[in-house]
N, C-alpha and C positions, 0 to 999 in steps of 0.2 A: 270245941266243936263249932262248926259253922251252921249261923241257922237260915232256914229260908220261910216268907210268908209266904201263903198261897191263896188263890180265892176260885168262885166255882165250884167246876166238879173235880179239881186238884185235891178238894179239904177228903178226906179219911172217908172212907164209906161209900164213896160218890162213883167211885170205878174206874176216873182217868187213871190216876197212878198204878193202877194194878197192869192199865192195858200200856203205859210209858215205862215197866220194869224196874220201876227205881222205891216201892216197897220195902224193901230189907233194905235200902241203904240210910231208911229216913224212920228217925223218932217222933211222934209226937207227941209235941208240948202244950198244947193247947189251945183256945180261939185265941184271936187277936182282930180290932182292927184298922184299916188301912186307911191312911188319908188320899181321898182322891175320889175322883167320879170313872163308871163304868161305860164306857161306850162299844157302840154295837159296827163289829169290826166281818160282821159276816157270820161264819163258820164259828167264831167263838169272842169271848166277847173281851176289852180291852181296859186297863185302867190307867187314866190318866191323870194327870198333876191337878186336884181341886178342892174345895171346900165342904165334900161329900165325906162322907165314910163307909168306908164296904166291908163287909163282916169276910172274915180267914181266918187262917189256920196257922201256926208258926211247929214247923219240926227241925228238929238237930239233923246234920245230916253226919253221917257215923264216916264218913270219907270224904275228902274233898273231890274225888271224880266226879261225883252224882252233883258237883254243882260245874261242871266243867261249860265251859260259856262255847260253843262254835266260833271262831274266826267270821268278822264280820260279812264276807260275800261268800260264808259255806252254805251251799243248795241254793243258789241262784245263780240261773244263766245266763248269757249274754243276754242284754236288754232288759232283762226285771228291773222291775225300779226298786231302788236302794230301800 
């Protein structure tokens, strides 16, 4: 099985996953966490490569769709920055 961490309101309970559909696809294994710092990205918040650690969530996901990546310029139009 393929696993994913996650941080925020992605971890179990918190509501994003339920409203992104992807619930049944994903088991959860436990906290875990992440190395790196949180920066504030607007709308939601971001983590990047640091000396920090942010508390998450790590679940199995039961298929490999639910971790399917977009092609990098899908949903941006001409002129969005990369």
């Amino acid at each position: 099985m393929e696993r994913l961490a996650v941080y925020g309101t992605l971890r179990s309970g918190l509501g994003r996953l339920a409203s992104l559909d992807v619930e049944h696809a994903l088991v959860a294994l436990g906290p875990c966490e992440l190395a790196g710092l949180l920066v504030d990205l607007g709308d939601y918040p971001g983590l990047l490569e640091g000396r920090g650690r942010v508390r998450g969530e790590t679940f199995a996901a039961r298929g490999a769709s639910v971790l399917h990546r977009p092609e990098p310029d899908a949903g941006r139009g001409p002129g969005d920055p990369a």
